[in-house]
N, C-alpha and C positions, 0 to 999 in steps of 0.2 A: 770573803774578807769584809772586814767592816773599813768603809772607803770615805774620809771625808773630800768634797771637793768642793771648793771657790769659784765663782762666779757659773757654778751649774746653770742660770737658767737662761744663760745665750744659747744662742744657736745651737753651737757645737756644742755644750754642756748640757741641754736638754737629749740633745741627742747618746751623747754618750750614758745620761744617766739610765737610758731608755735600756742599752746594752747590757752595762752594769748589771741592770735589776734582772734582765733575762738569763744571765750568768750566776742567778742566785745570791749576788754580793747585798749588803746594806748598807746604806746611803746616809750621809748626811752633807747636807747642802747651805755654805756658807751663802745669806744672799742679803744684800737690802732691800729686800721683799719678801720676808720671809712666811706671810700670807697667801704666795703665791706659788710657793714652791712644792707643794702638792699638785697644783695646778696644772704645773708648765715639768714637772719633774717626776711625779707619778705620788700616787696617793702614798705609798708604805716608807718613801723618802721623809727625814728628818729634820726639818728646818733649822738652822740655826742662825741668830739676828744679831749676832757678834763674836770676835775674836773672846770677849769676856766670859763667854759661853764653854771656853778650848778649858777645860779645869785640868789640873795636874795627874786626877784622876783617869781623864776621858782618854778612851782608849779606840785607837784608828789602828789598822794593819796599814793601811797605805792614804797617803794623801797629794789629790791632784791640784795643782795651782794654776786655775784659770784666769784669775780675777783680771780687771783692765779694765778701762773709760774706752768705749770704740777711736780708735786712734782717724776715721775718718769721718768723724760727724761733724765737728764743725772747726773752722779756718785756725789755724796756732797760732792764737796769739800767746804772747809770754803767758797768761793764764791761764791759757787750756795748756800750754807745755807744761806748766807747774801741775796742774789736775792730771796731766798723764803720768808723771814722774811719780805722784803721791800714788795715784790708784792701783800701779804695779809695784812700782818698789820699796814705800813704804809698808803698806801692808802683806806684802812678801814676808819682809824682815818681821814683822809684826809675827807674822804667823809662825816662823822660824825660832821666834821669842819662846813662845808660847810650844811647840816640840820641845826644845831648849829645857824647858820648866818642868813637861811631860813624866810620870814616872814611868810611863811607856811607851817609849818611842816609836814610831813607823819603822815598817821597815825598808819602805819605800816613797818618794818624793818624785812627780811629775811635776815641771813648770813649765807654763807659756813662755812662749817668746816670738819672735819673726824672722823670715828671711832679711827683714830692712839691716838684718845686723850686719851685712856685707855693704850696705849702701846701694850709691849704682854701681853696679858690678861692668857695665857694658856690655860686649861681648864675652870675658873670661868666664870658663865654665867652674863653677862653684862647690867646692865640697865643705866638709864638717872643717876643713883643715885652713881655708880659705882663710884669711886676714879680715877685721873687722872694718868696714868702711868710715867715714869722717863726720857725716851729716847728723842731723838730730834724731832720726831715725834710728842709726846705727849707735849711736851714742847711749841712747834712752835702752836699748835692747843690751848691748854691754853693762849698762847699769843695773837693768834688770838681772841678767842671768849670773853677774859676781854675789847680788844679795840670794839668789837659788843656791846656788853652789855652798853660802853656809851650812846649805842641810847634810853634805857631803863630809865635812869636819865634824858632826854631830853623830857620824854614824850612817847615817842612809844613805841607799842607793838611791842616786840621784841621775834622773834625765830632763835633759833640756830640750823642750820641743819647740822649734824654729818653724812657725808654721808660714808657709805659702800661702795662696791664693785658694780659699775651701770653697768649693762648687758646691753647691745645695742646691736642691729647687723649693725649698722652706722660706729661703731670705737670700741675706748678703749681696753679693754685686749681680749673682745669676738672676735671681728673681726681679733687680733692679733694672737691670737690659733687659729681660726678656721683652713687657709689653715695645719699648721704640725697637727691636729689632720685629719683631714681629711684623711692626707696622709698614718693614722696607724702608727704617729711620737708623738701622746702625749704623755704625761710623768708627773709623779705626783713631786712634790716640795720636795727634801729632804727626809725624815718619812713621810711626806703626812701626818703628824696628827695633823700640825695647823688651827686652823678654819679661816675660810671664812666670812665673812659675807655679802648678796649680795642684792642684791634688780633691780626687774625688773624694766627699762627704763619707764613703762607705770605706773605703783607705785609709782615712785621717780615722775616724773608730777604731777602725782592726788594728792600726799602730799603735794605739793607746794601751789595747788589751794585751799587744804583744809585748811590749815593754813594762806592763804590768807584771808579766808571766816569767820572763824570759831574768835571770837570776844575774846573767851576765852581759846583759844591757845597762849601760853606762856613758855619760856624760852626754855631749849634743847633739841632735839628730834633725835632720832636713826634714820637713814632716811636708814634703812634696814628691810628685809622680816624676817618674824616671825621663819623660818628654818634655822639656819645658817648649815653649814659643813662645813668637815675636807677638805684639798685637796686632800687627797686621793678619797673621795666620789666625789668632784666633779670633779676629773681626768675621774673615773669611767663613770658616768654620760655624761659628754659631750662626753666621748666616744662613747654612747649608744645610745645618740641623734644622734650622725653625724655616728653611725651602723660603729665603727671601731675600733679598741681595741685599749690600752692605755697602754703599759704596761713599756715604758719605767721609767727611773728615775733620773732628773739632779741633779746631787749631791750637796752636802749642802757646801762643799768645796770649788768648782768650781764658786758657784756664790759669795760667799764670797769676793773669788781672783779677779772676773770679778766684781763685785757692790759696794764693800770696805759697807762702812756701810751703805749703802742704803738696803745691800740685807736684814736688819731686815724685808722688806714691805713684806719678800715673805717666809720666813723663821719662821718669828714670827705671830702671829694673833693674831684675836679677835672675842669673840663666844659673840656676840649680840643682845640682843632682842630688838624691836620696845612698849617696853611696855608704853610707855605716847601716840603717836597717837594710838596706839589701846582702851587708856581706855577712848579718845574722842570718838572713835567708828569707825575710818576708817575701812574697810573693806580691804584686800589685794586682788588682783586679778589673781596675783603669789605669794602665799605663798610658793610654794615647789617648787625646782630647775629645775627636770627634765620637765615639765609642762611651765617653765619660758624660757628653755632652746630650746625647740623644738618648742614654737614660734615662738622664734628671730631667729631661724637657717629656718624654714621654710619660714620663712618673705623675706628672701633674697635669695633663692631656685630657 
């Protein structure tokens, strides 16, 4: 297939483009770096350095919607909320425009999105079917997936990827515990009894491909592992993986003062199930943590 896809050269989008290309597909890679996208994406990948680029002509079998401002780099102020809102949802729509324009349309649309779209969930256990939560989290990710969903009035099969917590040992929060857990410097979140909800690096792939494939795959999907836990469990856990105890606790105070209301991401959760790709039939490969955990940490060893 000829695949365009946005924000290819995060984490998750270098890696999937890695898949893609071994599945014989061709690439092209919306990115604000577009110098770089051979680089971080693979030589035979396409760069493309704007939506101005998308001509009525260009022709895409499928296109994936990554794009986003990392929603945990720095404190929200009203202006990084306004920079989250634009960097997902405006150019969503933008890109949606520009299909819209297309004289040949995809015939399939994948877009990001998050678990935050339940909020804090507490204890209640989570499906596709779940009610949207209140906070800005939830707000921002309902905004987000109503301007996806235009793709779905145009024609295409459209899925919504609500993604969890991606374990890598490339980046993101794994690689960022690693060295103070290592050190016998972990520490659980708070009570440590908000859930988690996580999904290994090599399951967050295969979902993608599966929902590529799969003809009657449709609308939102939990793009997280069948086990969630609390972070107390997996303080414990990645302690046990990396053979070092865990016993500290950064208080719920502290990050409050330091995050201002970002620190809901880390304070509050969401206890998750994958129950729509499981009832297609995918198969998890990391269902349970420690198994998911001792992998990725072995991987880089």
């Amino acid at each position: 297939m000829q695949i365009l896809i946005t924000g290819g050269t995060g984490l998750i989008g270098r890696r999937l483009c890695a898949a893609l290309i071994a599945g014989g597909h061709e690439l092209t890679v919306l990115s604000r770096r577009p110098q770089q996208v051979a680089q971080l994406c693979g030589n035979n990948v396409k760069p493309m350095s704007s939506l101005d680029e998308y001509l009525p002509d260009s022709r895409f079998d499928a296109v994936i919607n990554l794009v986003g401002e990392p929603i945990v780099d720095a404190r929200w102020t009203e202006r990084r909320k306004q920079l989250l809102r634009q960097s997902r949802i405006e150019l969503t729509e933008a890109l949606l425009q520009k299909i819209h324009q297309a004289r040949y349309r995809p015939k399939v649309f994948l877009s990001g999105s998050a678990i935050g779209f339940y909020g804090d969930g507490g204890d209640v256990l989570l499906s596709e079917q779940s009610a949207a939560g209140g906070d800005f989290g939830a707000h921002l990710c309902v905004d987000w997936e109503a301007a996806a969903m235009t793709a779905a009035s145009l024609g295409l099969r459209t899925c919504i990827l609500r993604t969890g917590l991606v374990l890598d040992s490339a980046g993101g929060m794994l690689k960022k515990m690693r060295l103070p857990f290592s050190l016998g410097l972990g520490a659980r979140i708070g009570h440590g009894r908000q859930w988690m909800s996580w999904i290994h690096i090599q399951d967050y792939i295969a979902i993608v491909l599966f929902l590529l494939e799969h003809e009657n795959a449709a609308g939102c999907f939990n793009m997280v592992a069948p086990e969630p836990v609390t972070n107390r469990q997996f303080t414990r856990l990645l302690g046990k993986a990396l053979h070092r105890p865990a016993i500290f606790v950064a208080p719920a105070l502290l990050l409050k003062l330091a995050m201002g209301e970002m620190s809901e991401l880390l304070l509050g959760g969401q206890r998750v199930v994958p129950a729509k790709i499981q009832t297609l039939g995918y198969v998890f490969r990391y269902p349970s943590l420690l198994p998911a955990l001792t992998d990725l940490l072995q991987s880089t060893s």
